[in-house]
Residue, then its C-alpha position, 0 to 999 in steps of 0.5 A: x496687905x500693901x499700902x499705897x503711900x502717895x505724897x499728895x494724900x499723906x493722912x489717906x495713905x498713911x491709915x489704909x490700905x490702897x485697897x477698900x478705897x470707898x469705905x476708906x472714903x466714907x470713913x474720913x468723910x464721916x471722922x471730918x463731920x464729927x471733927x467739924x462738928x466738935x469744933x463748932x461747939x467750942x464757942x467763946x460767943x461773940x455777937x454777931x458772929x461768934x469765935x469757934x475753932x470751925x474755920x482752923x478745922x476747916x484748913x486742917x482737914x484740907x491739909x492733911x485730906x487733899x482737896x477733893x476729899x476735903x471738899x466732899x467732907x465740908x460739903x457734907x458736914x453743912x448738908x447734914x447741918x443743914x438737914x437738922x443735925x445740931x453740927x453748927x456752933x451753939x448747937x444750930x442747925x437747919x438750911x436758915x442759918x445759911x441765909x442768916x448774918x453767919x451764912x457766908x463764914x459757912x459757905x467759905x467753908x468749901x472753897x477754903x478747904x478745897x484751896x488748903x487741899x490743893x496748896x497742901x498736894x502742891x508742895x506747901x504742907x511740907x514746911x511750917x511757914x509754908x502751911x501757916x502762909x497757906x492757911x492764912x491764905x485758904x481761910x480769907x475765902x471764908x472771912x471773904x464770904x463771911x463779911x460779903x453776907x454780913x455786910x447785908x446785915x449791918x453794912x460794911x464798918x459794922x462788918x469788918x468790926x463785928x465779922x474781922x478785927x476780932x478774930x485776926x489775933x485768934x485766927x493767927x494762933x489757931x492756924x499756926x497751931x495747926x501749921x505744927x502740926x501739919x507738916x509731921x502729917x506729910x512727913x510720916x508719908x514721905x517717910x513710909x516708902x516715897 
């Protein structure tokens, strides 16, 4: 059994064989979904936009999955919120809460994982600082859209109040703790035949 070991999809390569590429897929899509759906459930309930370890899973999975299987993860994990499984924070579900005050921080989802991705196939996984300035960078898309459907909502000084001053502390440490990690992820792959 060989095993294609390339440097731009470390966790991809690392777990499977080359060889049963769509189940190796679906298998990761599927283990993103659960891990996307586990982390919004550790809430701590700020009102309106509650603090969840969403978006820093968000950033993990594009780091380590690459940008396109990253992406068809996101998207994935929000149809099937969306379609009524409770995967959204506090066991919320359904295609409303994409029109709601939260809406935004869910769509951001897409482009940050896919940004994470693509930084991460480009090189800038590889180093702690690296992947802490990627992540800080890939998760603005989602307090991006996140306050631009807030705003809506209760105007732009309420939005930043409410949707960004009280996560800028939390988001720092979430992302750095992934940033840890992430490296090691790139590592084992390059250590493995590249």
């Amino acid at each position: 059994m060989a095993f294609n070991l390339t440097i731009n999809q470390p966790l991809r390569s690392v777990l499977w064989p080359s060889e049963n590429k769509i189940i190796k897929e679906a298998g990761l899509i599927f283990l993103g979904i659960i891990f996307l759906a586990m982390a919004s459930q550790l809430v701590i309930p700020f009102k309106p936009v509650p603090l969840t370890f969403q978006s820093a899973a968000v950033i993990f999975i594009g780091m380590i999955y690459g940008s396109r299987l990253a992406s068809l993860s996101v998207m994935s994990y929000l149809i099937a919120g969306g379609l009524g499984l409770p995967f959204f924070a506090d066991l919320s579900s359904g295609f409303g809460v994409f029109v709601g005050a939260t809406g935004g921080y869910l769509l951001g989802f897409i482009p940050a994982a896919w940004l994470a991705g693509f930084l991460a196939e480009q090189g800038f996984a590889r180093k702690i600082h690296m992947a802490f300035l990627s992540s800080c960078f890939s998760v603005s898309f989602i307090f991006g859209l996140g306050l631009l459907v807030l705003a809506q909502f209760v105007g732009w000084s309420h939005a930043f109040s409410l949707g960004l001053l009280p996560f800028i502390v939390t988001e720092s440490l979430k992302l750095f703790a992934i940033s840890l990690v992430i490296p090691h992820c790139w590592k084992k792959s390059v250590k493995n035949g590249i």
